[in-house]
N, C-alpha and C positions, 0 to 999 in steps of 0.2 A: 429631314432625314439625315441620319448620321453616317457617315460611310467611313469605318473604319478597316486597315487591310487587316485579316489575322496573319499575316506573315509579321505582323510587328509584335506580336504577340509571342511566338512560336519560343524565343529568347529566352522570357519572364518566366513562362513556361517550366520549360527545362531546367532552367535554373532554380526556382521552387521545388521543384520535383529532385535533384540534387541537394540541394542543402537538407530537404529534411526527410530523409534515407539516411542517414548517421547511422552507426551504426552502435551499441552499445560496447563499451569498454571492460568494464565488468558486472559482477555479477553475485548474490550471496544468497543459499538454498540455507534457512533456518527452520525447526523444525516445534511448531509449538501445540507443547503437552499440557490440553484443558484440565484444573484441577477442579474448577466449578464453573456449572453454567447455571442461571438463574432468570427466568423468565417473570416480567411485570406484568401484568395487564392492564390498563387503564378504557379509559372512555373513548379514546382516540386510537388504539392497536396494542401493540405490545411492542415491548422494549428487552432486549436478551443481552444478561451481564454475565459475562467469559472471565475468566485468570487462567493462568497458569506459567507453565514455566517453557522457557525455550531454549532450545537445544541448537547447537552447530557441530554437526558431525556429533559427536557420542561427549561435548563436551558442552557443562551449562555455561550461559554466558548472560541470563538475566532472569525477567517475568516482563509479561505482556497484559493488558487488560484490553478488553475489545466490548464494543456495546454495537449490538444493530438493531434500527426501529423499523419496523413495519406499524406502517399509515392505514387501517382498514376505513376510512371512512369517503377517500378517494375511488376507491374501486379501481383497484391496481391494473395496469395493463402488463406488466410482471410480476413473476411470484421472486419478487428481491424484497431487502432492506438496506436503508444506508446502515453503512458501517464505518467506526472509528476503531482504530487499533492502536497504543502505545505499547512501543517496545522501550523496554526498562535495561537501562546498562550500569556494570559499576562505574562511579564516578571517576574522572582523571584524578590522579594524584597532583596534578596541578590546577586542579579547577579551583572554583569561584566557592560553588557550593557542595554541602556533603550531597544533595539532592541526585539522586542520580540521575545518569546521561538519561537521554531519550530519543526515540525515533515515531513519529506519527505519523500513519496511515490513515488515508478517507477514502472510499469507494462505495462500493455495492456487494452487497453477498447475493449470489443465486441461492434459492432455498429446494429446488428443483436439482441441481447437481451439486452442490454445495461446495461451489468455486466462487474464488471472490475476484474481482478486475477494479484497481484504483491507482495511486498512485503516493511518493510520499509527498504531505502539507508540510510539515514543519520538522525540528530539529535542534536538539540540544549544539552548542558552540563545535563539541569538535568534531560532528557529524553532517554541518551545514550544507558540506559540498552536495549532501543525499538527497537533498528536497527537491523536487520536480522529475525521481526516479519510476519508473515504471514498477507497479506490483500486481503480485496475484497470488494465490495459493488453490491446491485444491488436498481432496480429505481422501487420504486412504486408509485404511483399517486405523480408524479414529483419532489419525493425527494430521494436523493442517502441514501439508510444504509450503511454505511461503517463500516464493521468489520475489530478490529486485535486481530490477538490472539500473544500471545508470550509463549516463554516457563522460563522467569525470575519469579519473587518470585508473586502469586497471589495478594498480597498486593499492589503490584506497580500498577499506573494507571494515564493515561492522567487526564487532568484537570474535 
């Protein structure tokens, strides 16, 4: 028998519960305008191909392409799909390549309210600090809000 006190515990505790309570630093509402959506269907579920263009405030600042799969052959216990989204930026005038910048998203779409919850994967160079930011977007009169919040310097900020 093991007999540990929890008051040795109580500490560790606290202290987890403090550190990851952060709070988010900043924050960027992007607004993107679907020009196509394209649905696959295969043997497996179906696959939904997005473009379009995204908006910050009334001004453009890229195009986005986003794919979500729905698995029909699981027998879903939500009505989601994973979803990727790349957000497309003009290239730095000092970058490497003419390729432009980029921002990647993975999560899930609800297809039930048609709100997405992920987060960002990856990152062109001068966007790095963004990866491990919190995202989500939801759809009103048929345009996506996409929030990320991060927790790096409030200063930093997509295009």
């Amino acid at each position: 028998m093991m007999s540990f006190s929890s008051r040795k515990f109580v500490p560790l505790i606290a202290a987890a519960t403090l550190w990851s309570g952060s709070a988010f630093a900043g924050s960027v509402v992007l607004e993107l305008h679907r020009a196509s959506l394209t649905n696959v269907t295969d043997a497996a579920g179906l696959t939904q191909h997005e473009a379009g263009t995204i908006l910050k405030g009334t001004t453009l600042v890229g195009n986005y392409f986003l794919s979500r799969r729905v698995d029909t052959l699981s027998g879903a216990l939500f009505n989601t799909g994973a979803t990727h989204i790349t957000l497309f930026f003009e290239p730095q005038a000092n970058g490497t390549s003419p390729a432009p910048d980029n921002v990647t998203l993975d999560g899930a779409h609800d297809f039930s309210s048609g709100g997405f919850k992920g987060s960002v994967s990856a990152a062109s160079n001068p966007y790095s600090w963004i990866k491990g930011a919190d995202a989500s977007y939801s759809i009103l009169n048929g345009v996506d809000t996409l929030t990320i919040k991060w927790l790096a310097s409030p200063e930093l900020t997509l295009p």
